[in-house]
C-alpha positions in Angstrom: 0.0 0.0 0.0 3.0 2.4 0.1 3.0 2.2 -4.0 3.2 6.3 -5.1 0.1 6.8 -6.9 0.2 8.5 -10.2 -0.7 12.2 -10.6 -4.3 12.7 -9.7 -6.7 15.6 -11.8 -8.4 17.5 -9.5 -11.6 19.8 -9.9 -11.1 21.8 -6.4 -12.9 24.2 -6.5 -14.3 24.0 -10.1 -17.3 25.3 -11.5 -17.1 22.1 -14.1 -20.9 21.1 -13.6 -22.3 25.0 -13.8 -19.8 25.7 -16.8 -19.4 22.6 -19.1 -23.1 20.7 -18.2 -25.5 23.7 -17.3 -24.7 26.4 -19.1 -22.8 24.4 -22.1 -25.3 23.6 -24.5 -24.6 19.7 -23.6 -28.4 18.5 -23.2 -27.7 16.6 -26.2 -24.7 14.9 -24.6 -26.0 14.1 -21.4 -29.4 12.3 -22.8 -27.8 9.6 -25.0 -25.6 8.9 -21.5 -28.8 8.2 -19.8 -29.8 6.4 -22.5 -26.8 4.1 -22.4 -26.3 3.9 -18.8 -30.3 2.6 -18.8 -29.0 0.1 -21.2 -26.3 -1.0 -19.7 -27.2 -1.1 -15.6 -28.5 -4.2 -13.8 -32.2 -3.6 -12.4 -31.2 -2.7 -8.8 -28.3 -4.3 -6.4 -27.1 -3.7 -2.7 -24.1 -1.2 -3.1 -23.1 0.7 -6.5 -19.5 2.4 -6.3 -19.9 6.1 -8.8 -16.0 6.4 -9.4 -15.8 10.2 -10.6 -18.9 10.9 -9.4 -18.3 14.9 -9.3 -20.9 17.2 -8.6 -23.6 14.0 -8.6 -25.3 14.4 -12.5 -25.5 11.1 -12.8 -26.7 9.7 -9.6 -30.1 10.1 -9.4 -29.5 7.3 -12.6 -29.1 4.9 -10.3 -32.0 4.6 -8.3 -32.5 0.5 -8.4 -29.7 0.5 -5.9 -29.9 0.7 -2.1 -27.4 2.4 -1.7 -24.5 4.8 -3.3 -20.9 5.7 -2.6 -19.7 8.4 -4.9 -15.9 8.8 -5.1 -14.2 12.2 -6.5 -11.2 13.6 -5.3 -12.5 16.9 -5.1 -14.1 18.0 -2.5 -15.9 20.6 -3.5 -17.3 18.5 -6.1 -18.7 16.3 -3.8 -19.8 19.1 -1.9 -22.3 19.9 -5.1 -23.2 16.5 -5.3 -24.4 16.6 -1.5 -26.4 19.8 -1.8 -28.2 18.5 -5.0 -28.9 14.7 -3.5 -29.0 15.9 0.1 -28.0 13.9 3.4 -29.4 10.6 3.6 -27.8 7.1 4.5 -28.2 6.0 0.7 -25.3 8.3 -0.7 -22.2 8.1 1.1 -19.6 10.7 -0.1 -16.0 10.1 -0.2 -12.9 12.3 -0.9 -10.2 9.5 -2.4 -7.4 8.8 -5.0 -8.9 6.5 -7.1 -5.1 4.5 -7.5 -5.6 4.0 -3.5 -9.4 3.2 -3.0 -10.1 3.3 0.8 -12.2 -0.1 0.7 -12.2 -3.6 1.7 -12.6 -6.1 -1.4 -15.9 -7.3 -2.6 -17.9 -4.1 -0.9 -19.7 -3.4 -4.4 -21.8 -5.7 -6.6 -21.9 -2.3 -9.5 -19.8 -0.1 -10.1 -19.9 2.8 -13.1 -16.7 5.3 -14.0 -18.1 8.1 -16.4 -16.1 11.1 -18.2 -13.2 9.9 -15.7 -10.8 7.6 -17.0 -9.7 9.9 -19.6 -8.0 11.4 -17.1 -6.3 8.7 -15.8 -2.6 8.3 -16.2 -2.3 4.9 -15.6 -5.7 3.5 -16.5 -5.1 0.3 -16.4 -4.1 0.1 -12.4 -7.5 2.5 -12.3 -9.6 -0.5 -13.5 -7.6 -2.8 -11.1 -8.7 -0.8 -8.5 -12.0 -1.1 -9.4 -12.2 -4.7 -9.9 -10.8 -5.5 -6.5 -13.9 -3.1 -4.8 -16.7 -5.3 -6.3 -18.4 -8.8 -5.6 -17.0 -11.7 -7.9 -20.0 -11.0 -11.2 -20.0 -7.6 -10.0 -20.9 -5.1 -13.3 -19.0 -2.4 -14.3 -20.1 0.4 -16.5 -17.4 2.1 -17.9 -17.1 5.0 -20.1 -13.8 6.6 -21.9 -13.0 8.6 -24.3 -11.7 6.4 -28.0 -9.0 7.8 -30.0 -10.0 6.0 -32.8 -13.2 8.1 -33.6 -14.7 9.0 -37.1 -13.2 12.6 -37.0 -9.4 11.5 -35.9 -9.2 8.9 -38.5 -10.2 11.9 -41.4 -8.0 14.1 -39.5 -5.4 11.9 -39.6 -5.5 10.6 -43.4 -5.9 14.2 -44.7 -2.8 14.8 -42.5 -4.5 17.6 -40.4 -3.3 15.1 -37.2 0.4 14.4 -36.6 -0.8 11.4 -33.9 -2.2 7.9 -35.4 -5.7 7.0 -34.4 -4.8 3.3 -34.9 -2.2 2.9 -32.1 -2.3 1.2 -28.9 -1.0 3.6 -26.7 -3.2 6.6 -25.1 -2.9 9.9 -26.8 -2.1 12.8 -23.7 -3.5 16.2 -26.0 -3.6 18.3 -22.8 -1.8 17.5 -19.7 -4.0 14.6 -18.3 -6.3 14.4 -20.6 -6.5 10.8 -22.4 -7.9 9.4 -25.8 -7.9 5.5 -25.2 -7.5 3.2 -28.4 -11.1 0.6 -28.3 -8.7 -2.3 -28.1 -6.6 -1.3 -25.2 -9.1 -0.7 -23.3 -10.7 -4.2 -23.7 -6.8 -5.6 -22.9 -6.8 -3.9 -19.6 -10.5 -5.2 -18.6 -8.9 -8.5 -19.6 -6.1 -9.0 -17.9 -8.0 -7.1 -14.9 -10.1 -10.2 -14.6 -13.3 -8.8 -16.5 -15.0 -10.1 -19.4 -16.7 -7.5 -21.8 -20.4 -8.2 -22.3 -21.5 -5.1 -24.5 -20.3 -2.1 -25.6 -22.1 0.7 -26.7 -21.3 4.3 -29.0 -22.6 7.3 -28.1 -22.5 11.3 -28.7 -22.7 10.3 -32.3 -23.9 13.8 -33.8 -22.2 15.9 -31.0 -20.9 18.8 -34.1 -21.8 21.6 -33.0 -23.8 22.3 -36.8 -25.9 19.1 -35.8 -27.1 20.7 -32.7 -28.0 24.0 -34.3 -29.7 22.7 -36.6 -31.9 19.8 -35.8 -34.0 19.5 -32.7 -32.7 17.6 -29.5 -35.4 15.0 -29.7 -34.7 14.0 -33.2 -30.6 14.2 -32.5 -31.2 11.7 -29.1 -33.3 9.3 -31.2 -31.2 8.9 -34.2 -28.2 8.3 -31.5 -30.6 5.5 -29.6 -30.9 3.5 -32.5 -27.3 3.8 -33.5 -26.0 3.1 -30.3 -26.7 -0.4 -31.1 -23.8 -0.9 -33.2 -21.2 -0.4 -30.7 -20.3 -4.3 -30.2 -19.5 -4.1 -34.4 -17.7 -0.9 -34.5 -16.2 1.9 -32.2 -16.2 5.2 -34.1 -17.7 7.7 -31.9 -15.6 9.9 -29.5 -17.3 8.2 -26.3 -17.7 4.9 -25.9 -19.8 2.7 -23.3 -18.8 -0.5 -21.9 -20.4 -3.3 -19.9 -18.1 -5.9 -18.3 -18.3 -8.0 -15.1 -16.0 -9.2 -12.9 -14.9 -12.6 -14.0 -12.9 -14.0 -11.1 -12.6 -14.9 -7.5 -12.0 -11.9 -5.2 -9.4 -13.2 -2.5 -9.8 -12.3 0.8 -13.1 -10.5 1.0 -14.0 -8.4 4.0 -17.1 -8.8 5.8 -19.9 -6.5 3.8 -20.3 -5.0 7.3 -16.6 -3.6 7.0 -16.8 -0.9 4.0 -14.0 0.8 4.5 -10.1 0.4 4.6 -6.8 2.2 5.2 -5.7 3.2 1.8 -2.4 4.2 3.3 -1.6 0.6 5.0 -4.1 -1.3 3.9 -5.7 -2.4 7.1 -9.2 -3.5 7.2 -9.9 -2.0 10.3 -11.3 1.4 11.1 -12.0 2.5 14.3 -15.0 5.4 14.7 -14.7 8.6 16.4 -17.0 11.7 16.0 -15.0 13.6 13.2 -12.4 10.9 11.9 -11.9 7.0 10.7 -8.8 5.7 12.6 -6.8 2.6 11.5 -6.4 0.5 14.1 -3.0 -0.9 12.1 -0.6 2.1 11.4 -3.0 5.0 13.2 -3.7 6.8 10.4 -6.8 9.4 11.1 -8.9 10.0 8.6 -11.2 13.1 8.6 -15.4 13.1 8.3 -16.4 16.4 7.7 -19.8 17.2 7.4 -20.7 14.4 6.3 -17.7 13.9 3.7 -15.2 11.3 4.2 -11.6 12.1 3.2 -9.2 9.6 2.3 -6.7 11.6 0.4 -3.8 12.3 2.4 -0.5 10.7 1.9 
């Protein structure tokens, strides 16, 4: 658990959700998600993990579960997410480094990562973290960003693009900010222990002359129905993918014991009024109004 964790993208302090969602002209954007995250989530389940979870737009999406545990490592993100969802023992909110998840193994029997792992730098240990929170058959929706989209493969023949579409490795075009190849990202759910099940493409007519031009109704149908051929072809800038956890998780916790150190790795937490402590290496971990933060080093 000592293992330095990559550099981490953080939205302190952002106005991300006001500026990019609800004042960005992204209606369009954020209905064929629902529309794919309706097609790809089980009916209900005990515990869903939201890695990235931000300022909560996508949580209310998961009603068939009992209970919620967004992760951002912002705080203030989280702090948006609590005044839109409120204070209630279904959403627990927590602070964390998503290379050092503060939970036991097996906690989760769903988890979704949306619009976050293109800013992972080491995506693949990202997805191992995952798959060691959730229940052996646990489902995983996960979204990222493909580099091998419609508009970079024109780009790139008409030699308007220096990078290749059609390599393995991620493309960095800002300074954490990731285009995955369709491919590698199946190789790391592989050899993470998941098996794919369904992948879906969305934000297919995302140009901005689309949106001025035809209504948003007829712009989120047309994208339903092409959705379906995401398991044929990945061309879109977004992709969707369903997978499930396709191995024994060793040495599960008791589903009474949520959370761990991330810092030693201890599965036990003592609780005081305004902290976690780990009974292992003492660490104290803060809960502030109703926030848990697992961040520190």
């Amino acid at each position: 658990m000592t293992q330095d964790s990559p550099p981490v993208c953080d939205y302190e302090g952002s106005d991300y959700q006001t500026r990019f969602w609800d004042e960005g002209n992204r209606e369009y954007e954020d209905a064929v998600e629902a529309i794919a995250l309706r097609r790809l989530l089980p009916a209900g389940g005990r515990r869903l993990l939201e890695l990235g979870a931000g300022a909560g737009r996508n949580t209310p999406r998961y009603a068939g579960f009992d209970q919620v545990v967004l992760v951002d490592f912002s705080r203030s993100q989280l702090q948006q997410a609590q005044a839109r969802l409120g204070k209630t023992e279904r959403y627990l909110y927590v602070a964390a480094d998503i290379y050092r998840l503060p939970f036991n193994p097996a906690q989760f029997d769903a988890a979704t990562m949306i619009r976050t792992l293109h800013h992972m730098a080491d995506a693949p240990r990202a997805i191992e973290q995952t798959g060691r929170a959730l229940q052996t058959g646990g489902v995983f929706i996960l979204e990222y960003a493909n580099k091998r989209h419609l508009k970079s493969i024109l780009r790139y023949i008409l030699g308007r693009q220096k990078w290749s579409p059609f390599t393995l490795e991620p493309e960095e075009f800002v300074a954490l900010n990731f285009d995955f190849h369709p491919k590698a990202v199946r190789s790391w759910l592989k050899g993470c222990g998941f098996a794919v099940e369904r992948q879906i493409t969305v934000s297919h007519f995302r140009a901005p002359l689309f949106k001025r031009v035809f209504p948003l109704k007829l712009l989120t149908g047309l994208d339903a129905l092409a959705q379906y051929t995401g398991n044929w072809w990945q061309l879109t800038p977004s992709v969707f993918v369903r997978a499930r956890l396709d191995r024994p998780v060793p040495d599960a916790a008791p589903v009474a014991s949520l959370f761990a150190c991330p810092a030693c790795g201890n599965a036990s937490l003592n609780e005081e009024p305004e902290a976690l402590v780990c009974s292992g290496c003492g660490r104290r971990w803060p809960v502030e109004d109703g926030i848990y933060d697992f961040r520190g080093k």
